[in-house]
gemmi code that builds the backbone of each chain (N, CA, C; Angstrom):
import gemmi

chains = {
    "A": [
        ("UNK", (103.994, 130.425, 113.807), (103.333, 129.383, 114.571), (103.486, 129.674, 116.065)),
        ("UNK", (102.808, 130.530, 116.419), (102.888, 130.906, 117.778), (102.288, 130.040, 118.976)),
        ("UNK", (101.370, 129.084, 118.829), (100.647, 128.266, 119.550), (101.800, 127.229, 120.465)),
        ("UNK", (101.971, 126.818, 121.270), (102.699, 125.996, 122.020), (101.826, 125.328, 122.581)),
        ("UNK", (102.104, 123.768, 122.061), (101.734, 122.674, 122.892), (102.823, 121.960, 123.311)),
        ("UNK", (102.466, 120.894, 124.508), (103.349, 120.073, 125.351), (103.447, 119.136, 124.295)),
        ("UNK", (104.550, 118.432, 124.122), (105.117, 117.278, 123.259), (105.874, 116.679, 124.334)),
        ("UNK", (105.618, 115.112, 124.144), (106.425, 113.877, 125.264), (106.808, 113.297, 124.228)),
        ("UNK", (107.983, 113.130, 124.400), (108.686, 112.003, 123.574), (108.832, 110.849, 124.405)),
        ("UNK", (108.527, 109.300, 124.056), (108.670, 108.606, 124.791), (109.729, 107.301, 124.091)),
        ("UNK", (110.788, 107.573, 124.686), (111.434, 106.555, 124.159), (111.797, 105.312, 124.955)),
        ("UNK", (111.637, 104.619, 124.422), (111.391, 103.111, 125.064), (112.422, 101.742, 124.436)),
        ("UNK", (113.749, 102.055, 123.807), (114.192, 101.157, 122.805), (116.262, 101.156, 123.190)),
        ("UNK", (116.381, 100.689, 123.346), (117.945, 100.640, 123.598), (118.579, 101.294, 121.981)),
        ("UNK", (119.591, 102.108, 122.287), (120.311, 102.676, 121.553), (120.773, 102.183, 120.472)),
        ("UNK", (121.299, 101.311, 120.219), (121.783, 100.800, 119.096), (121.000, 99.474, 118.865)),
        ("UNK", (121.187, 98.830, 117.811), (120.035, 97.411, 117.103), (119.217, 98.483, 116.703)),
        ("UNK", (118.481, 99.132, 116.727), (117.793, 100.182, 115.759), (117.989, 101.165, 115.774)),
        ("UNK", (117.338, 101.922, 114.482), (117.343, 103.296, 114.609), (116.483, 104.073, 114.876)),
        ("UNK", (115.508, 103.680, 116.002), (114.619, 104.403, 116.945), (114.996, 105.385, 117.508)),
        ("UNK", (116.039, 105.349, 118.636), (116.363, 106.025, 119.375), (116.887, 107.558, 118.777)),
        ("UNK", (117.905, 107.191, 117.516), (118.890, 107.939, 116.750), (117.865, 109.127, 116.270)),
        ("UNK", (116.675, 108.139, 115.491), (116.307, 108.952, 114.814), (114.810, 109.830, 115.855)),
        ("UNK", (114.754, 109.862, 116.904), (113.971, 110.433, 117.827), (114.593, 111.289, 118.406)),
        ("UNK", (115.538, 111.459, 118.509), (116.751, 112.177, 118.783), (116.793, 113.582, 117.762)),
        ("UNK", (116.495, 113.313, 116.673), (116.537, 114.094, 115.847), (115.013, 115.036, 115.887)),
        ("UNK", (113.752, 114.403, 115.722), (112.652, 114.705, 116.252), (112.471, 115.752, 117.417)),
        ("UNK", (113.362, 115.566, 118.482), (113.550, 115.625, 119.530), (113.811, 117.484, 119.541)),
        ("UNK", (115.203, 117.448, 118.757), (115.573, 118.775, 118.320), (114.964, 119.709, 117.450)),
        ("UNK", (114.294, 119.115, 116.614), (113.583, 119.894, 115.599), (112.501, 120.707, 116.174)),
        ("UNK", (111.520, 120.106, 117.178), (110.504, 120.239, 117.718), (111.013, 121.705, 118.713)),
        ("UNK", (112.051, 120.927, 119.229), (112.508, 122.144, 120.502), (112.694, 123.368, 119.601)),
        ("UNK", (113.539, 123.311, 118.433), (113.561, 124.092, 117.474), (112.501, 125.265, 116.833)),
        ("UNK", (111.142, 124.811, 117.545), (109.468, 125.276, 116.948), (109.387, 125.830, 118.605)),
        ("UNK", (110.195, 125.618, 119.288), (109.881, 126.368, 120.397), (108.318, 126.185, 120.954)),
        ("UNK", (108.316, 124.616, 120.803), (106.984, 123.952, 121.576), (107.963, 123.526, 123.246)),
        ("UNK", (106.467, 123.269, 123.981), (107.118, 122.741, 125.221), (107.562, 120.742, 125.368)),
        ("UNK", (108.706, 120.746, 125.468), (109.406, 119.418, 125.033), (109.740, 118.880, 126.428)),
        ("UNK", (109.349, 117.659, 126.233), (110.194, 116.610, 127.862), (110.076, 115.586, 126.824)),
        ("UNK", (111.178, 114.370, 127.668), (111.846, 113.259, 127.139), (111.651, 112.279, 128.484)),
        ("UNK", (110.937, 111.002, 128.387), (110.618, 109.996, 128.310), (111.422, 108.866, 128.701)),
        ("UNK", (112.019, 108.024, 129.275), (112.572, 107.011, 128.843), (112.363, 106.228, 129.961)),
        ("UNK", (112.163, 104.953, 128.978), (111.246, 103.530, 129.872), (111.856, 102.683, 129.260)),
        ("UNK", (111.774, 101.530, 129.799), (111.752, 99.895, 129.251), (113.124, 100.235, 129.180)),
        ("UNK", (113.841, 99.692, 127.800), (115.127, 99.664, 127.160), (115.683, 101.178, 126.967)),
        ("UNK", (114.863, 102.038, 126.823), (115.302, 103.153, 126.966), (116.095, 104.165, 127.578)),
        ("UNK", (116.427, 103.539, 128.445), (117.235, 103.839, 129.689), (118.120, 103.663, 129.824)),
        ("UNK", (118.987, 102.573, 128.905), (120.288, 102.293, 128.261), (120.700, 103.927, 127.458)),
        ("UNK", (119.735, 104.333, 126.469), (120.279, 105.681, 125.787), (120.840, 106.230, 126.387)),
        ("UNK", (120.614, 106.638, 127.797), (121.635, 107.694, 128.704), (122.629, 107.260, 129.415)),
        ("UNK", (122.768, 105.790, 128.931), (123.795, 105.096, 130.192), (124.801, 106.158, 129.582)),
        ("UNK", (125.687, 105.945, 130.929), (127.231, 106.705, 130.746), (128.167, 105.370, 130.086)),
        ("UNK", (129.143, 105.810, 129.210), (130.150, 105.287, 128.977), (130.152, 103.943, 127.279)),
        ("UNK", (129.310, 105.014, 127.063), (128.817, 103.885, 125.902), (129.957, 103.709, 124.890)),
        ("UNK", (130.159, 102.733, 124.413), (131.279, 102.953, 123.411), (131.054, 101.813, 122.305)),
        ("UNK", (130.991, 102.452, 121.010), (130.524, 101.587, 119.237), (131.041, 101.372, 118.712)),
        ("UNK", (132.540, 101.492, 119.009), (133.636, 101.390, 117.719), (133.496, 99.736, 117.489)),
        ("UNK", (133.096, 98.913, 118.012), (132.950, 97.570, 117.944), (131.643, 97.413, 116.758)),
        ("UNK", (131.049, 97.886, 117.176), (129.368, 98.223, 115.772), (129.910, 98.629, 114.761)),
        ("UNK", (130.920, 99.594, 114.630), (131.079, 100.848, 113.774), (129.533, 101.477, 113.660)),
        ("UNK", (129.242, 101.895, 114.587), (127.960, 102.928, 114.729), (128.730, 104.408, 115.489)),
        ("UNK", (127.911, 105.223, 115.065), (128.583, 106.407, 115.553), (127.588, 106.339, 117.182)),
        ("UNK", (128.850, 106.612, 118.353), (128.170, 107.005, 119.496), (127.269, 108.237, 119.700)),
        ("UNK", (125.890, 108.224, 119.885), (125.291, 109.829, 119.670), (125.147, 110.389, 121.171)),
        ("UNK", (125.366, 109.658, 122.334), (125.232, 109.744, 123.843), (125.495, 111.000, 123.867)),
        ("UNK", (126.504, 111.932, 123.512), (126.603, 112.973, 123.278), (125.668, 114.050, 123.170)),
        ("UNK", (124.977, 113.835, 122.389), (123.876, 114.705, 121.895), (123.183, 114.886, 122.836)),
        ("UNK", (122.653, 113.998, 123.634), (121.594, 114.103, 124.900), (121.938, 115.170, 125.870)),
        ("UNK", (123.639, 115.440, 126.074), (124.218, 116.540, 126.822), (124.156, 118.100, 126.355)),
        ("UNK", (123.602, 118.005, 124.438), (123.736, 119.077, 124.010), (121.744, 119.627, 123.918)),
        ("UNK", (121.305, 118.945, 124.604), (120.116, 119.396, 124.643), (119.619, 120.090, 125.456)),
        ("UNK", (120.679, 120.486, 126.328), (120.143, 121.581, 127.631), (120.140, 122.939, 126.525)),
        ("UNK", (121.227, 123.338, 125.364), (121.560, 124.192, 124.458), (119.909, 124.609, 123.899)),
        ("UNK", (119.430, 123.144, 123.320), (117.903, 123.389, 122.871), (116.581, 124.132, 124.469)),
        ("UNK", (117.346, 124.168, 125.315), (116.301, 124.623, 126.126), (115.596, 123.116, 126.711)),
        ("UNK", (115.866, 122.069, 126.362), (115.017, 120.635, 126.664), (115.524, 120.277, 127.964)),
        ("UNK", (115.224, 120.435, 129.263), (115.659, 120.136, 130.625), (114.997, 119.331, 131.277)),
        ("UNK", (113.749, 118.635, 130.382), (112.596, 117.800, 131.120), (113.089, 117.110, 130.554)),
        ("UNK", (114.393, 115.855, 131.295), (114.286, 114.294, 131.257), (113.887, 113.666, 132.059)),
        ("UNK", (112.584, 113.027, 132.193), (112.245, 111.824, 133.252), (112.596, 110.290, 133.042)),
        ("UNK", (112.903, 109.510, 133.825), (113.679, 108.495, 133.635), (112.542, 107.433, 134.555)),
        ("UNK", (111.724, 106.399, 134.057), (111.312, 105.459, 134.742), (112.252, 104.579, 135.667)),
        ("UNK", (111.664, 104.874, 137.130), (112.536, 103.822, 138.207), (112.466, 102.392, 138.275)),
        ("UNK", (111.282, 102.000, 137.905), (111.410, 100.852, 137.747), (112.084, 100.223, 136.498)),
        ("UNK", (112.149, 100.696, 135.600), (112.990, 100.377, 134.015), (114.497, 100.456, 134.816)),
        ("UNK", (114.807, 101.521, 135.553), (116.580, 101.274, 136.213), (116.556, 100.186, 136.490)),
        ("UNK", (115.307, 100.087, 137.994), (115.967, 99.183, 138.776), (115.774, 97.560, 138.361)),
        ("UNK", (115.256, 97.288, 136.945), (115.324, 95.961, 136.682), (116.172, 95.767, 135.993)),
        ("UNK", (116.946, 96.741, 135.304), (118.238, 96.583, 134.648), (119.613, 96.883, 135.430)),
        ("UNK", (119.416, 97.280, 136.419), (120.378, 97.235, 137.752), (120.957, 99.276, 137.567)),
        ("UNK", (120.797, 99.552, 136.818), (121.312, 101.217, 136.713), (120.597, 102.059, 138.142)),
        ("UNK", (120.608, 103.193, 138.285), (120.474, 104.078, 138.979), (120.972, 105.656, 138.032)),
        ("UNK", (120.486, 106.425, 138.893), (120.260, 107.813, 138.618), (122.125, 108.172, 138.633)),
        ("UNK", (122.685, 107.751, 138.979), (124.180, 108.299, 138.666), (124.648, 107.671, 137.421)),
        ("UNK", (124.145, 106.653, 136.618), (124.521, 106.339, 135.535), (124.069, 106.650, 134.441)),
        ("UNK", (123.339, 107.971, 134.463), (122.690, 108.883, 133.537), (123.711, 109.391, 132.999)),
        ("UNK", (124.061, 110.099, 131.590), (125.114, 111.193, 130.998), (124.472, 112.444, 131.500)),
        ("UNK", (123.632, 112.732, 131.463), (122.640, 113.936, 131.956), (121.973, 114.109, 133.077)),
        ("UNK", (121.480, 114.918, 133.973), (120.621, 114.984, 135.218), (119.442, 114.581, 134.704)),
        ("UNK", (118.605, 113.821, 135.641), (117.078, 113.443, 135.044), (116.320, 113.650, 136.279)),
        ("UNK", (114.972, 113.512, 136.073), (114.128, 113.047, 137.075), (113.620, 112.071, 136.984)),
        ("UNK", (114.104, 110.879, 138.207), (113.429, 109.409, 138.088), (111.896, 109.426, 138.532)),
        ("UNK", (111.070, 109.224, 137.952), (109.548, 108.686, 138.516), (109.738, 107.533, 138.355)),
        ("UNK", (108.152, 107.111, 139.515), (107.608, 105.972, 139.429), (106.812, 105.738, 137.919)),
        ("UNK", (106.499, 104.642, 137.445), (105.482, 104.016, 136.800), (104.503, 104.959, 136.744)),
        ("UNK", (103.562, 105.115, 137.760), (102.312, 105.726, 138.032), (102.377, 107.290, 137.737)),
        ("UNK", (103.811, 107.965, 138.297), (103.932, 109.129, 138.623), (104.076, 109.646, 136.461)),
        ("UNK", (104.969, 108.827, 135.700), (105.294, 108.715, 134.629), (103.853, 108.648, 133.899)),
        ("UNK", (102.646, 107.682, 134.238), (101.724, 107.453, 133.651), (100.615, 109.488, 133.232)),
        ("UNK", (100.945, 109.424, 134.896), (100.015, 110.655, 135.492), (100.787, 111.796, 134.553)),
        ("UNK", (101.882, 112.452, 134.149), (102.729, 113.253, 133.328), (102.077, 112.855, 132.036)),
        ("UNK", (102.023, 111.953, 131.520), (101.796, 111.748, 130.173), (100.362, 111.942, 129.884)),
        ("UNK", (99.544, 111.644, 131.161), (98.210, 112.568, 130.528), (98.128, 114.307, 130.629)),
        ("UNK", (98.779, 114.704, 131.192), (99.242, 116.143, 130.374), (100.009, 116.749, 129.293)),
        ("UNK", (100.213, 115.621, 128.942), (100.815, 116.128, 127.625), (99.133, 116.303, 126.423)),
        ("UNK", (99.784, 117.441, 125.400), (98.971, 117.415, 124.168), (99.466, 116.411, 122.990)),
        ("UNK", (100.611, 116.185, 123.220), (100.826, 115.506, 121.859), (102.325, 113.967, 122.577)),
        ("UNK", (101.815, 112.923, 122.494), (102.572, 112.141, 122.575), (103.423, 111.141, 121.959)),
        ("UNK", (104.741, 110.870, 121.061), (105.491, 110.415, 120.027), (106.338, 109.307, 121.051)),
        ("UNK", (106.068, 107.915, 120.549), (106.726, 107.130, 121.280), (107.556, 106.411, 120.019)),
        ("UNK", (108.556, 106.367, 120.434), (109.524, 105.719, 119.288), (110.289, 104.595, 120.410)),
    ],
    "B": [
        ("UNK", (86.830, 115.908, 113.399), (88.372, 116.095, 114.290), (89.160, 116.278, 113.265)),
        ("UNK", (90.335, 117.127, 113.430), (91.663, 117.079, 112.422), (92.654, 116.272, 113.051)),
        ("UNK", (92.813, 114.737, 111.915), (93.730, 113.769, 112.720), (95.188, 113.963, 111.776)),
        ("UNK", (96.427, 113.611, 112.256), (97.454, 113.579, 111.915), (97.552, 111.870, 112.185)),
        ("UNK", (98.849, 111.442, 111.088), (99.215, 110.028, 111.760), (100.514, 109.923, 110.955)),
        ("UNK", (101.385, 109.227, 111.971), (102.482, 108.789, 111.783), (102.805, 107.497, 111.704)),
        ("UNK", (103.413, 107.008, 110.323), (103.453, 105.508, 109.871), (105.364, 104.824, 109.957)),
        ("UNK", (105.768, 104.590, 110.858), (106.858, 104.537, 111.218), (107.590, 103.156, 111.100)),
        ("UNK", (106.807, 102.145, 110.277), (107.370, 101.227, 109.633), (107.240, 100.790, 108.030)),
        ("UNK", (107.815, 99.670, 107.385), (108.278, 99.873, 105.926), (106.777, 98.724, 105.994)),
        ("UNK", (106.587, 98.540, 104.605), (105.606, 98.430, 103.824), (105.401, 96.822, 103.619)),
        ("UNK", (104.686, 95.640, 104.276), (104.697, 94.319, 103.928), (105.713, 93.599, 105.020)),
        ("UNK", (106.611, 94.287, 105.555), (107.525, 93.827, 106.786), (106.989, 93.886, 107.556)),
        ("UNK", (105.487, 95.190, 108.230), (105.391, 95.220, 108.990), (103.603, 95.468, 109.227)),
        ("UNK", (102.953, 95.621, 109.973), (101.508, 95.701, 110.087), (101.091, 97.080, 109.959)),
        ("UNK", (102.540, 98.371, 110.567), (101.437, 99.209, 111.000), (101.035, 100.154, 109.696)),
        ("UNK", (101.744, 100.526, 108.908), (101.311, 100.608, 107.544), (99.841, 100.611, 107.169)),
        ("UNK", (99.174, 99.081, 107.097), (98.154, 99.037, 106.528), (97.157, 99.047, 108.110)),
        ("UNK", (97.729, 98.955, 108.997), (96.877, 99.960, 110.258), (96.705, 101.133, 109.888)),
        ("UNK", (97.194, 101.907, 109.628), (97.866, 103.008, 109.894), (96.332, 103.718, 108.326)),
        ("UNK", (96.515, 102.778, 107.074), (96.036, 103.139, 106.171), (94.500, 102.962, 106.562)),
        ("UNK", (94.253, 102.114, 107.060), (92.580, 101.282, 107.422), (91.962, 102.305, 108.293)),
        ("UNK", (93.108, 102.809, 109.029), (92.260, 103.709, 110.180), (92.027, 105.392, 109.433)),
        ("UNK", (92.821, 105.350, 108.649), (92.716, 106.870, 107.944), (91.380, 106.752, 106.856)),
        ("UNK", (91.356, 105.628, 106.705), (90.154, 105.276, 105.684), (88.639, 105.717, 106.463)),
        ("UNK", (88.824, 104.545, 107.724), (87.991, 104.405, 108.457), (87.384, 106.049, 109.026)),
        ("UNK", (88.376, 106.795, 109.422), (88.056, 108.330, 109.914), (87.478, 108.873, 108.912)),
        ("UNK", (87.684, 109.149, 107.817), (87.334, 109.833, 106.822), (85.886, 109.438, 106.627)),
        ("UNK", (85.758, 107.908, 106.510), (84.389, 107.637, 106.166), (83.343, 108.057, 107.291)),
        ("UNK", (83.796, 108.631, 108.620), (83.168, 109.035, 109.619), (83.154, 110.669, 110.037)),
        ("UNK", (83.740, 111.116, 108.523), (83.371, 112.534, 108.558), (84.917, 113.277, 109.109)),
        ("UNK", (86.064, 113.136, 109.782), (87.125, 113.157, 110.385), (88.179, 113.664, 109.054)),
        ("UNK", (88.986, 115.077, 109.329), (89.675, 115.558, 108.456), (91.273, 114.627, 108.826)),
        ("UNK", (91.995, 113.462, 107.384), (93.663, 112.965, 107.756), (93.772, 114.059, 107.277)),
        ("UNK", (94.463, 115.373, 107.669), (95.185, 116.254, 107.252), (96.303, 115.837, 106.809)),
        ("UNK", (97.330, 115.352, 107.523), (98.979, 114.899, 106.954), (99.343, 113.719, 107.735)),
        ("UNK", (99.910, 112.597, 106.733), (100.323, 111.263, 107.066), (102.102, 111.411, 106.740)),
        ("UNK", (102.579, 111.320, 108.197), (104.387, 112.011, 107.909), (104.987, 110.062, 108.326)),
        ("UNK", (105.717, 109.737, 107.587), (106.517, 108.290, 107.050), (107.727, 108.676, 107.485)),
        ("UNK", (108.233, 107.827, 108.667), (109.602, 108.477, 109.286), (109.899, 106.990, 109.357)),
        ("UNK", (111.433, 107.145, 109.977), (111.906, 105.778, 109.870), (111.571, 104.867, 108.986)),
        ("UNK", (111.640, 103.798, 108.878), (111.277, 102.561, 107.618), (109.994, 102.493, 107.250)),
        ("UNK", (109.598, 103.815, 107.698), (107.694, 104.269, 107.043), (108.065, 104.785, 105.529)),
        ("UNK", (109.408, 105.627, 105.562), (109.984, 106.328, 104.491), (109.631, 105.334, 103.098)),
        ("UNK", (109.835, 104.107, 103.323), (109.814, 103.104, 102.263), (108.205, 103.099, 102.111)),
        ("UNK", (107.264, 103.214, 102.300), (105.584, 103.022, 102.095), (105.907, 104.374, 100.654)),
        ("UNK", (106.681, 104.874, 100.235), (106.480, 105.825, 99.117), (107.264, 105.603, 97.884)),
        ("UNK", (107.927, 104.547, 97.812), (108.957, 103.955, 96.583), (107.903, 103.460, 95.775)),
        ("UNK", (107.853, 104.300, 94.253), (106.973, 104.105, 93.224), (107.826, 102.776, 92.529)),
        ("UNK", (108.934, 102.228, 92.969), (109.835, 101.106, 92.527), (108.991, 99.930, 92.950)),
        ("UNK", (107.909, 100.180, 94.175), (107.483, 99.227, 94.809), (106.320, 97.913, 93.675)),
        ("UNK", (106.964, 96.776, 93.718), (105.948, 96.161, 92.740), (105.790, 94.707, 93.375)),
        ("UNK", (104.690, 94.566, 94.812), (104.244, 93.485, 95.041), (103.533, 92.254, 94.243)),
        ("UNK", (103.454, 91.283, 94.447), (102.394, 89.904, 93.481), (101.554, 90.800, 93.424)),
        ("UNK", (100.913, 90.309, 92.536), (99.569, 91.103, 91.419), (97.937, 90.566, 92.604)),
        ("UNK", (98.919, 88.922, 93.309), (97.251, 88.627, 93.979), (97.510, 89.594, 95.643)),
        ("UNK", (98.489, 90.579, 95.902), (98.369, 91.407, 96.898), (97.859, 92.639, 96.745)),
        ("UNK", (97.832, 93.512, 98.114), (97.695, 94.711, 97.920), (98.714, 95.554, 97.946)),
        ("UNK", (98.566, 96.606, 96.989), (99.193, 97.330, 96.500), (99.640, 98.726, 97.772)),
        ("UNK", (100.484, 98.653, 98.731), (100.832, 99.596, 99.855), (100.546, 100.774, 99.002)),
        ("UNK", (101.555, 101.166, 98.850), (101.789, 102.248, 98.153), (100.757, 102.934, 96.946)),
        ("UNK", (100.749, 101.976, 96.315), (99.339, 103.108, 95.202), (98.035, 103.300, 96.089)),
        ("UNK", (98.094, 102.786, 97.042), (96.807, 102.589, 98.224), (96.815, 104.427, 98.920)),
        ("UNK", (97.884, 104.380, 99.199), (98.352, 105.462, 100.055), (98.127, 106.447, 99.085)),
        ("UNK", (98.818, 106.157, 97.363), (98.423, 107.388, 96.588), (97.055, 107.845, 96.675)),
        ("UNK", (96.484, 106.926, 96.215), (95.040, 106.811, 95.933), (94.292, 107.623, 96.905)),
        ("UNK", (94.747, 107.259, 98.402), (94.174, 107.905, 99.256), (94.223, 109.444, 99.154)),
        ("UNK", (95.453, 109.894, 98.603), (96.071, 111.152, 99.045), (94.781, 111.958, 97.946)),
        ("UNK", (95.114, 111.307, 96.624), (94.302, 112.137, 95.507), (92.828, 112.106, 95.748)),
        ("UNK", (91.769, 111.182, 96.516), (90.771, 111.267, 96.749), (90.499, 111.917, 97.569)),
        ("UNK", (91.012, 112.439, 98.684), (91.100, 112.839, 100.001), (91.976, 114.028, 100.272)),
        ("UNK", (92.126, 114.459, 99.041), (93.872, 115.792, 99.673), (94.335, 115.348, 100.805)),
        ("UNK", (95.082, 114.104, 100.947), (95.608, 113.663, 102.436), (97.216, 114.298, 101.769)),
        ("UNK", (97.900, 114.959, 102.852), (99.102, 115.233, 102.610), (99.662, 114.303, 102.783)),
        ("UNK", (100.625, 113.345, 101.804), (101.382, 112.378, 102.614), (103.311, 113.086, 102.294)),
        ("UNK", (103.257, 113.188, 103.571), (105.119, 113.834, 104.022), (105.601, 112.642, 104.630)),
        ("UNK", (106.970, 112.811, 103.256), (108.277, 111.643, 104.034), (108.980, 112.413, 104.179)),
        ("UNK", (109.741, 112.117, 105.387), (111.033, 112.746, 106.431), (112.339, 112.450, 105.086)),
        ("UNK", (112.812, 113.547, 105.176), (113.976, 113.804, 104.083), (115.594, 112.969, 104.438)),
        ("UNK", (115.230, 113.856, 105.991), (116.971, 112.692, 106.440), (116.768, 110.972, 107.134)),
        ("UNK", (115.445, 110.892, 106.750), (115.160, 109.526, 107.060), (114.834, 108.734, 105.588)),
        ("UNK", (114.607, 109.073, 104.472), (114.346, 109.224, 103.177), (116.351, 108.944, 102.131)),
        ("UNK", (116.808, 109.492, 103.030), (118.079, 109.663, 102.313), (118.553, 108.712, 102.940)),
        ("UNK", (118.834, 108.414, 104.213), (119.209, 106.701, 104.784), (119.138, 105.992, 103.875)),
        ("UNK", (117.845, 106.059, 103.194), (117.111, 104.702, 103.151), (117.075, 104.638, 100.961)),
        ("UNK", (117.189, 105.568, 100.854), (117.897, 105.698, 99.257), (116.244, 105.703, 99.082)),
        ("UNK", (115.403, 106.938, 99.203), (114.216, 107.586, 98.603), (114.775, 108.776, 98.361)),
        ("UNK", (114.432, 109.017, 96.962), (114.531, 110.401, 96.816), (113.096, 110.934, 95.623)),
        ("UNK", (113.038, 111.860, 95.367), (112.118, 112.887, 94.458), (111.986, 112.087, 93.264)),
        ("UNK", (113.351, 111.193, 92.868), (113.205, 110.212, 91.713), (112.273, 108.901, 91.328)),
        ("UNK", (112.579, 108.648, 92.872), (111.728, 107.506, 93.094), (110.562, 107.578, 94.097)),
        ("UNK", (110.116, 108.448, 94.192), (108.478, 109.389, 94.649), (107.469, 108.903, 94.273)),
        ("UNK", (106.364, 107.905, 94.796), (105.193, 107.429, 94.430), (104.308, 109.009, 94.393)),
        ("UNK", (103.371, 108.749, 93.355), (102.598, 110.197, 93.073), (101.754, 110.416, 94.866)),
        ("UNK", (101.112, 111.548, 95.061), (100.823, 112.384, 95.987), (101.656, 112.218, 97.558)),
        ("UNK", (102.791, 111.521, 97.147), (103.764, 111.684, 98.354), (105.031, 113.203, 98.094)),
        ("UNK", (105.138, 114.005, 99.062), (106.422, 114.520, 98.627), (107.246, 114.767, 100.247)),
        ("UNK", (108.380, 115.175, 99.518), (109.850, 114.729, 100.957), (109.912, 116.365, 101.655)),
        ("UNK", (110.052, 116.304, 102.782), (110.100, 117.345, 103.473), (111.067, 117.296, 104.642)),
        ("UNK", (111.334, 118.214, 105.271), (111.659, 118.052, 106.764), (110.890, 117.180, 107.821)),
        ("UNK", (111.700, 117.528, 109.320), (110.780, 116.760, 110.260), (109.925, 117.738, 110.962)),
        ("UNK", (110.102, 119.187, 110.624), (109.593, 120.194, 111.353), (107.998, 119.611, 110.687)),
        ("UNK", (107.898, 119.189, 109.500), (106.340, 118.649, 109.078), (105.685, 118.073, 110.149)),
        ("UNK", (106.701, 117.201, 110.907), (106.196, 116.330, 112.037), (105.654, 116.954, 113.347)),
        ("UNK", (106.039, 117.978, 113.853), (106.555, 118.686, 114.658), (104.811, 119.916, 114.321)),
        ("UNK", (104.582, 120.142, 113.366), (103.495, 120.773, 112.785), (102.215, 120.182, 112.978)),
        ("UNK", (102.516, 118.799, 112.331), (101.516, 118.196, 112.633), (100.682, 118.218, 114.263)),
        ("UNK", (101.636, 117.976, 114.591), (101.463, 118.033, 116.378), (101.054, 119.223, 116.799)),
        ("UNK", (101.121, 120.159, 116.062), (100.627, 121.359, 117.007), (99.228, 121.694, 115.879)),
        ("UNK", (99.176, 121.595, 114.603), (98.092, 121.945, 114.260), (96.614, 120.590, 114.129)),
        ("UNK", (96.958, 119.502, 114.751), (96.267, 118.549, 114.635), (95.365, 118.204, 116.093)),
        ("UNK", (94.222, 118.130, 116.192), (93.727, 117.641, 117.056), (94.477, 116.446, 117.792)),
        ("UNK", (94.191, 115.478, 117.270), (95.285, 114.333, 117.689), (96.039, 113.900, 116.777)),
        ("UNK", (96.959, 113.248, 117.070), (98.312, 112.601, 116.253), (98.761, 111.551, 116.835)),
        ("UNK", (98.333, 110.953, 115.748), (98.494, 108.975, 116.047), (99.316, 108.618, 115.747)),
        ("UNK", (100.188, 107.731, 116.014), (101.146, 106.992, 115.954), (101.391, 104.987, 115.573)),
        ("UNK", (101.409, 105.182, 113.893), (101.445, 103.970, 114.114), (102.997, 102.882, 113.667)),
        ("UNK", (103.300, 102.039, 114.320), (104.592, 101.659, 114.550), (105.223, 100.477, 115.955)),
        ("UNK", (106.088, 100.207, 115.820), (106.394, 99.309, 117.040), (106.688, 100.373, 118.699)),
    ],
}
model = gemmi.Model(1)
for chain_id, residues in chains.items():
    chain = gemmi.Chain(chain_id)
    for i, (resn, *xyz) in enumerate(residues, 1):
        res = gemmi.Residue()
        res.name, res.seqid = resn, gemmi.SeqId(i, " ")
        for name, pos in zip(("N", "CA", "C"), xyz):
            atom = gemmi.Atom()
            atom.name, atom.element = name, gemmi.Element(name[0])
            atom.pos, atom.b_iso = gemmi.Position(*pos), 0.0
            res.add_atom(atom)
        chain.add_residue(res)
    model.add_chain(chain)
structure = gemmi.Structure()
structure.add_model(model)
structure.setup_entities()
């Protein structure tokens, strides 16, 4: 399968209360895995996934925050992070686990019409 | 067009399901190849041949068969989303079978577009 298209993952859902995030996560890797071109998304509630310092032993859910750090390994270095999704939840770009690039709304909109294939979980 | 679609919620809980089915109907009758319908997350459940709604509903699941055998629609459920959720090969509604997510991942590159239906 030699063809490479752009894939956006757009995740939009806070980490735990479902298994959106978890299981996009997984998506996430597989894809990079096919050695398509991969960036990652995150808006709305989504933006919680990368907070730093997450901790589940209270859920008994396994913390996966982790994983997001092991995706530079997959080659996946395109995280964009909606600024306005921070700044209404009070976060900023240092409370990422990972380096990202914050866009605007618009700037986020304009990216996603270059993508070929878009998966919003 | 060669459409792909992804059905990413369970069956009667949720709408996009029988979205998801109406619009694959709808393409087809407009000439439009569903190549592969991949059931991830609590979509996994739209393929439990266990499934046995009131007699005055519709039937999710034999719907989806039905589709597959009239239509060679591939329908792929995600395996480690399938095993969560206690689907296995045993309990397999006919023209569904369990695969990886790289199916998903395929879809996307050999499909014109790939729809997404789900919250």
């Amino acid at each position: 399968m030699s063809e490479i298209k752009k894939f956006m993952f757009v995740n939009r859902k806070a980490p735990y209360g479902t298994i959106y995030a978890l299981e996009s996560l997984e998506v996430v890797l597989i894809t990079a895995a096919f050695d398509q071109d991969v960036s990652l998304a995150f808006v709305d509630d989504g933006v919680y996934q990368l907070k730093k310092g997450q901790q589940t032993k209270g859920i008994e859910t396994k913390n996966f925050s982790p994983t997001y750090r092991a995706l530079e390994d997959y080659d996946v270095e395109k995280l964009y992070v909606m600024k306005e999704s921070l700044d209404a939840r009070g976060l900023s770009e240092d409370d990422m686990v990972v380096p990202v690039t914050v866009l605007s709304g618009a700037e986020m909109g304009a990216l996603m019409d270059q993508q070929d294939v878009v998966l919003s979980f | 067009m060669k459409l792909g679609i992804v059905v990413n919620e369970g069956p009667y809980q949720h709408q996009s399901s029988d979205t998801a089915y109406l619009f694959a109907k709808a393409a087809i009758a407009k000439g439009h190849e569903v190549w592969r319908v991949f059931f991830y997350h609590d979509g996994v459940n739209n393929s439990s041949k266990l499934t046995e709604p009131p007699q005055d509903d519709r039937h999710i699941v034999n719907r989806w068969s039905k589709l597959a055998e009239e239509h060679k629609v591939d329908l792929v459920v995600c395996v480690a989303a399938a095993l969560r959720r206690g689907i296995k090969d045993e309990n397999l509604a006919q023209g569904f079978r369990i695969s990886g997510l790289g199916q998903l991942t395929e879809a996307g590159i050999k499909c014109d577009r790939l729809i997404t239906f789900g919250d």
